[in-house]
MDTraj code that builds the backbone (N, CA, C; nanometers):
import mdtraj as md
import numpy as np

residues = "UNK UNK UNK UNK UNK UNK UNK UNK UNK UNK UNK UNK UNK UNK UNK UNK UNK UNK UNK UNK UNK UNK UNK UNK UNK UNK UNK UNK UNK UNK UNK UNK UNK UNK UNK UNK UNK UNK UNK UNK UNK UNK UNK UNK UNK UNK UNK UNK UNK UNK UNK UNK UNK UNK UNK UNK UNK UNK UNK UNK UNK UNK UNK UNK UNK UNK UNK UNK UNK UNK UNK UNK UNK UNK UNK UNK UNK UNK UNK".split()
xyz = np.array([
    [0.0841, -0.1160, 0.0000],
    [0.0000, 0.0000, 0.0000],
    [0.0894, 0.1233, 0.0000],
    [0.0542, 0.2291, -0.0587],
    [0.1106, 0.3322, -0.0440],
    [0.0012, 0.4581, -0.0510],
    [0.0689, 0.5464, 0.0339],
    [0.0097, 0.6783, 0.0458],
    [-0.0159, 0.7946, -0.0694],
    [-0.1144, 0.8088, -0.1090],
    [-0.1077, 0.9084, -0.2700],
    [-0.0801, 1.0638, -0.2142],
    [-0.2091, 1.0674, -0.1267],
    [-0.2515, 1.2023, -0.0573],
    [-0.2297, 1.2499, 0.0860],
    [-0.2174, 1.3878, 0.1419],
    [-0.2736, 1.3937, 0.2278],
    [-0.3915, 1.5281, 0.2115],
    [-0.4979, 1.5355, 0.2788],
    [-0.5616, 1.5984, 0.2595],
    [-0.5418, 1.7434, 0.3670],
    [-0.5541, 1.8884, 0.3247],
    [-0.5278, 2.0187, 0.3329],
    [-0.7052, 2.1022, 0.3743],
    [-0.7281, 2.0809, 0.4881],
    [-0.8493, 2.1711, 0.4746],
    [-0.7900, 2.3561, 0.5047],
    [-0.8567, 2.4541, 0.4373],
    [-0.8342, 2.5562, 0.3980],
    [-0.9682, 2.6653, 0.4242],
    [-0.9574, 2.7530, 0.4840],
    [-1.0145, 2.8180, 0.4556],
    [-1.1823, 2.8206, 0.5208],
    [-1.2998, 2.8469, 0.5771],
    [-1.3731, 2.8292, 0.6456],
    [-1.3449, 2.8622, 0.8188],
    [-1.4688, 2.8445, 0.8937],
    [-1.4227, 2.9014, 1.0241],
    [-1.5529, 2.8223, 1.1026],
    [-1.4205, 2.7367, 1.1861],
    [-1.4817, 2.6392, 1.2558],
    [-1.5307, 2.5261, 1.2331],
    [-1.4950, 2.4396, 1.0770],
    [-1.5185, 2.3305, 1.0155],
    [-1.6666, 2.4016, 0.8935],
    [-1.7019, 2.5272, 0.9352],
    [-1.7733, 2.5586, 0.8211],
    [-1.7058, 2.6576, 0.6852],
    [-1.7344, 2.6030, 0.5795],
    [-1.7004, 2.6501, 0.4715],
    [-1.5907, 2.6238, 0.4413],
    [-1.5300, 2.5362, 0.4619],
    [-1.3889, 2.5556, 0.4800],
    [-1.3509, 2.4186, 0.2957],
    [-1.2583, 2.3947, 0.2716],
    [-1.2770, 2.3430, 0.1335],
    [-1.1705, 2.2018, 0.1917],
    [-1.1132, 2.1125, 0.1111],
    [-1.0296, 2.0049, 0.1172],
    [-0.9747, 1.9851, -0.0381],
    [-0.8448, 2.0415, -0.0017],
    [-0.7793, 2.0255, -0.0857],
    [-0.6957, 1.8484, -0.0763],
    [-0.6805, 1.7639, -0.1648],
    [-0.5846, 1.7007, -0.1695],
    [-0.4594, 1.7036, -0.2222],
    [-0.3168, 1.6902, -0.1991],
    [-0.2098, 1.7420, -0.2259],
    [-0.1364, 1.6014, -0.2334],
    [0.0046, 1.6079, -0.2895],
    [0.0825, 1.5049, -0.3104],
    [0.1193, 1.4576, -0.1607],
    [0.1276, 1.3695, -0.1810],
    [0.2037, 1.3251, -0.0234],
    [0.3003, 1.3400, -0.0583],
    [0.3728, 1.3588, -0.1689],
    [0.5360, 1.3725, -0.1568],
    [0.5227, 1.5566, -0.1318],
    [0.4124, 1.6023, -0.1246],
    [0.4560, 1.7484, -0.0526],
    [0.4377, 1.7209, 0.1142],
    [0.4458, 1.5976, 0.1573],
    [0.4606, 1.6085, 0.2945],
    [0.5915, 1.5526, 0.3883],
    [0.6021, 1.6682, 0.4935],
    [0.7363, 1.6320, 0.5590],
    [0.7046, 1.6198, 0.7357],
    [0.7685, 1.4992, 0.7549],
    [0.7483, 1.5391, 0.8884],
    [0.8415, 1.5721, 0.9600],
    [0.7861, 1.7097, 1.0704],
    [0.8843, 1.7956, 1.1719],
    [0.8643, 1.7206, 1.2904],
    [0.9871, 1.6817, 1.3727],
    [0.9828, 1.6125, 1.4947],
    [0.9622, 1.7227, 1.6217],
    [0.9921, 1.8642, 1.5362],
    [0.9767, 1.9540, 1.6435],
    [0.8241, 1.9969, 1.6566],
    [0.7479, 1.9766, 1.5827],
    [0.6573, 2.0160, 1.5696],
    [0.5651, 1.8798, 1.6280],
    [0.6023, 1.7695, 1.5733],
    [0.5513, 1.6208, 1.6016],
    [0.4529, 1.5870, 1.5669],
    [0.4380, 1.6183, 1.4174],
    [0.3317, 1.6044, 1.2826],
    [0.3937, 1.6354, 1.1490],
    [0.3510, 1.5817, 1.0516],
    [0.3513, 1.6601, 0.9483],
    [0.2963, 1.8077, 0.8742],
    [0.4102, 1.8619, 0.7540],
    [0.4509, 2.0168, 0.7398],
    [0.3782, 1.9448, 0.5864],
    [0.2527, 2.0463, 0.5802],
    [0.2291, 2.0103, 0.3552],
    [0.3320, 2.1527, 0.2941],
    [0.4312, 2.1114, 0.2451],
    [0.5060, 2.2245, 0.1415],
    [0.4413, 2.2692, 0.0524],
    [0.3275, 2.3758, 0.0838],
    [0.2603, 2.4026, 0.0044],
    [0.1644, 2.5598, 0.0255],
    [0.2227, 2.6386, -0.0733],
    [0.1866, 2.7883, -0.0301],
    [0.0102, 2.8432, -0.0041],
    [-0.0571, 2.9065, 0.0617],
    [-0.1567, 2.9680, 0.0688],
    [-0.2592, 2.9896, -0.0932],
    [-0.1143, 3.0871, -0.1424],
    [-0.1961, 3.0986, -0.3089],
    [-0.1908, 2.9697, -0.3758],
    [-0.1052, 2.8463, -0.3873],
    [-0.1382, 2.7284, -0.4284],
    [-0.2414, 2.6681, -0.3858],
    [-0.2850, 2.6847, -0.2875],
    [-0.4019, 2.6561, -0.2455],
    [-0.5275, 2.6617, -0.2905],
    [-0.5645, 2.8438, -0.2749],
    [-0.6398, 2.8776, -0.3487],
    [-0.6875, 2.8543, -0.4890],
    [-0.5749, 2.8330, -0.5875],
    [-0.6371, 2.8214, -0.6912],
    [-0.6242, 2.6030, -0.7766],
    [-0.6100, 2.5241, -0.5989],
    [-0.5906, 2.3996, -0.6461],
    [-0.6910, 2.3127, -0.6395],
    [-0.6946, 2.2410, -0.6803],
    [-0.8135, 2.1330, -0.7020],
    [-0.8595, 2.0920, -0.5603],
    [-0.9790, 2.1120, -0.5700],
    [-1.0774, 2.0769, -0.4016],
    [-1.1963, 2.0329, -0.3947],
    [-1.2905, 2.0081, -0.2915],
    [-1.3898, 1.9600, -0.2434],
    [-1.4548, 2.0273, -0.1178],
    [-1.5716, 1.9750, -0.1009],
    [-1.5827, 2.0411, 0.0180],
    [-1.6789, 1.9509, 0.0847],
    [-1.7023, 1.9750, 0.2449],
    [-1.7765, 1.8332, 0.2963],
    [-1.9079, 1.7764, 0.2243],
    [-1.9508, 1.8432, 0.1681],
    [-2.0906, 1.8119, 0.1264],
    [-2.0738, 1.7387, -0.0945],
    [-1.9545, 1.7521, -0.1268],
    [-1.9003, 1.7356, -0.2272],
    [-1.7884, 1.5925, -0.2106],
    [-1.8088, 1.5049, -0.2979],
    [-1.7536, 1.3797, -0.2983],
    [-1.6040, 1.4182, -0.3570],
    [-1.5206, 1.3417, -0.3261],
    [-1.3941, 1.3296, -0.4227],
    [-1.4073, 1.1752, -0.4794],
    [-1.4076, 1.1784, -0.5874],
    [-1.3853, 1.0161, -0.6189],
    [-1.2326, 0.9674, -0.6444],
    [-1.1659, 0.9304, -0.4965],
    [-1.0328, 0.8963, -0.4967],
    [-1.0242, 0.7533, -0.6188],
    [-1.1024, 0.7244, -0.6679],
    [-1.1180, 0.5914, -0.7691],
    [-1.0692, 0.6933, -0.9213],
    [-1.0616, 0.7779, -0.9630],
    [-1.0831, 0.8301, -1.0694],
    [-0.9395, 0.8880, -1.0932],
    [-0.8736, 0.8214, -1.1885],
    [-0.7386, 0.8965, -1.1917],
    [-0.7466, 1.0123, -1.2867],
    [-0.8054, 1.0382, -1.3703],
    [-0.8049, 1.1765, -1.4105],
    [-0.7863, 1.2642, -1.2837],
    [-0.8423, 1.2769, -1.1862],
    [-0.8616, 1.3316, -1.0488],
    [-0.6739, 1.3396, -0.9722],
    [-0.6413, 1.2186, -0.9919],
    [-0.4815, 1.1933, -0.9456],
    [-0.3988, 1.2681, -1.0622],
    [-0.4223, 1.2489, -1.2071],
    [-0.3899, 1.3345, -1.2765],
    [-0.4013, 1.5029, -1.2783],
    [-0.4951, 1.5166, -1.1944],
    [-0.5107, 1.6849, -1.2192],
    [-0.4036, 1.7395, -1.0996],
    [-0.4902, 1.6923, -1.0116],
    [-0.3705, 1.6875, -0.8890],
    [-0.2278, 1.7018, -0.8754],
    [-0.1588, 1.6088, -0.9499],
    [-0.0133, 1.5837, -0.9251],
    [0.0730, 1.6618, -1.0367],
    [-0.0579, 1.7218, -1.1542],
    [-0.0009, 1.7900, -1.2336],
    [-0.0312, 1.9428, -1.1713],
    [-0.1393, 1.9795, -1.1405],
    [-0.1245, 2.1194, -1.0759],
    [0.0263, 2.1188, -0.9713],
    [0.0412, 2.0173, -0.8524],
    [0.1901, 2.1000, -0.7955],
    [0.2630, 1.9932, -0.8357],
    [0.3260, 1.9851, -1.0028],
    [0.4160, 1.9399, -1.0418],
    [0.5187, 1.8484, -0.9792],
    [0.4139, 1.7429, -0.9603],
    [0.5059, 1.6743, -0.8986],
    [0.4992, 1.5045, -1.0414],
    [0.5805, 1.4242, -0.9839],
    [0.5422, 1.2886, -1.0576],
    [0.4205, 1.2185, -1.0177],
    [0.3272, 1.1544, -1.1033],
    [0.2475, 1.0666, -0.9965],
    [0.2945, 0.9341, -0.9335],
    [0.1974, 0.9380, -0.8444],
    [0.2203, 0.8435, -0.7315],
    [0.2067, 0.6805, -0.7923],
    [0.1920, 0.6729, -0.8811],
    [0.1871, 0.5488, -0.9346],
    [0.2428, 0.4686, -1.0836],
])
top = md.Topology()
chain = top.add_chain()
for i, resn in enumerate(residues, 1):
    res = top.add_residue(resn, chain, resSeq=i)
    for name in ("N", "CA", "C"):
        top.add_atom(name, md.element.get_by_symbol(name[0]), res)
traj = md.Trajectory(xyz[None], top)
């Protein structure tokens, strides 16, 4: 098994409105000082990256979807 994503919620206040971005897991690092993982990944990338929101499905089955994804923050895909 391997990890594709981790998911980025953004934006909203207090679990309302707020969106879910999914991002590469290779944009994730983990800080021991912190004692979680850091997504390398800017505010304005955010804004204008592929998302969802609670009431909106992601179909993690659909690789066009993994395709849009891994090509917006240029990364390789995960598979």
């Amino acid at each position: 098994m391997k990890v594709a994503y981790a998911v980025v919620s953004f934006g909203g206040f207090l679990g309302i409105g707020e969106d879910y971005h999914p991002t590469p897991w290779s944009k994730s690092t983990y800080d021991t000082n912190l004692g979680g993982y850091r997504a390398d990944v800017t505010e304005g990338q955010l804004r204008g990256a592929p998302k969802c929101t609670r009431h909106q499905d992601w179909d993690w089955s659909n690789r066009t979807n993994d395709e849009r994804v891994y090509k917006y923050y240029n990364e390789p895909l995960w598979y």
